[in-house]
Every structure is written in structure tokens, then in C-alpha cells.
N, C-alpha and C positions, 0 to 999 in steps of 0.2 A: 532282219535286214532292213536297214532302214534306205533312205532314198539316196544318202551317199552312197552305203555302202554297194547300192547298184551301181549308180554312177559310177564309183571305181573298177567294178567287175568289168559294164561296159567299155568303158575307157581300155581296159587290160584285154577283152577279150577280142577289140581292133586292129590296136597293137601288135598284137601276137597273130594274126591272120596271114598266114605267106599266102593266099590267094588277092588280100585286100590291099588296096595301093590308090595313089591318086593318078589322075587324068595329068597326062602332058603337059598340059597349059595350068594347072593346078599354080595358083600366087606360091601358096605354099613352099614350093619349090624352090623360090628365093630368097627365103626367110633367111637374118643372119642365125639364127640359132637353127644348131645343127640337127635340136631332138627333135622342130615339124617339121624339117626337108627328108629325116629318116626314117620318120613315126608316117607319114601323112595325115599328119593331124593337126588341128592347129591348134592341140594345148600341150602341154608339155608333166600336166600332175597325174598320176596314177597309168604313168605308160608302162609300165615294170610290174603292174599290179595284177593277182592275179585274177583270168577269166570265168566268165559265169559260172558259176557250178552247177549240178544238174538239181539240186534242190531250189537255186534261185532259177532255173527257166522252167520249172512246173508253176514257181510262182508268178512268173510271167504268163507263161501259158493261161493259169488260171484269171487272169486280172484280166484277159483279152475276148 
């Protein structure tokens, strides 16, 4: 796994949170593009990407 391919887990496993969302006031919110006012993010590559796997957060775990 290299440092994108966290990147991307990251990125996917944001995305994919129905607990996780931006604040009210969040700029985000006004953005013309539709994918960070629906992502709350404000990048729009690797939102569809899939999230952590449990072998990349032991490798996390372990680098901590």
C-alpha cells in the first residue's frame, strides 16, 4: 500500500460515512460542483473509492 493508495481508502472511507457531514456554515456548501456540496469534501477524486480495509488500519494502527 503505498501513500496514494491510502489516500484513496481515506478519501472513500469519508465519503461513505452517513454519520460524517460538514458544519452549516461549511463554504463547501456553495460550491458549483455538485460532488463537494454532496461529498462534504472538498475534493472531488477517489469519492466512490473503496474504504480502509482492515489490513490497511492495522497498518495504521501500527505506524501510530
Amino acid at each position: 500500500m503505498g501513500s496514494e493508495g491510502l489516500e484513496r481508502a481515506l478519501i472513500g472511507t469519508l465519503a461513505s460515512c452517513a454519520l460524517c457531514g460538514p458544519s452549516a456554515g461549511w463554504l463547501g456548501n456553495y460550491s458549483p460542483k455538485p460532488q463537494i456540496r454532496e461529498s462534504g469534501l472538498w475534493l472531488i477524486q477517489h469519492l466512490k473509492a473503496a474504504p480502509i480495509s482492515p489490513s490497511q488500519q492495522e497498518l495504521i494502527a501500527a505506524a501510530i
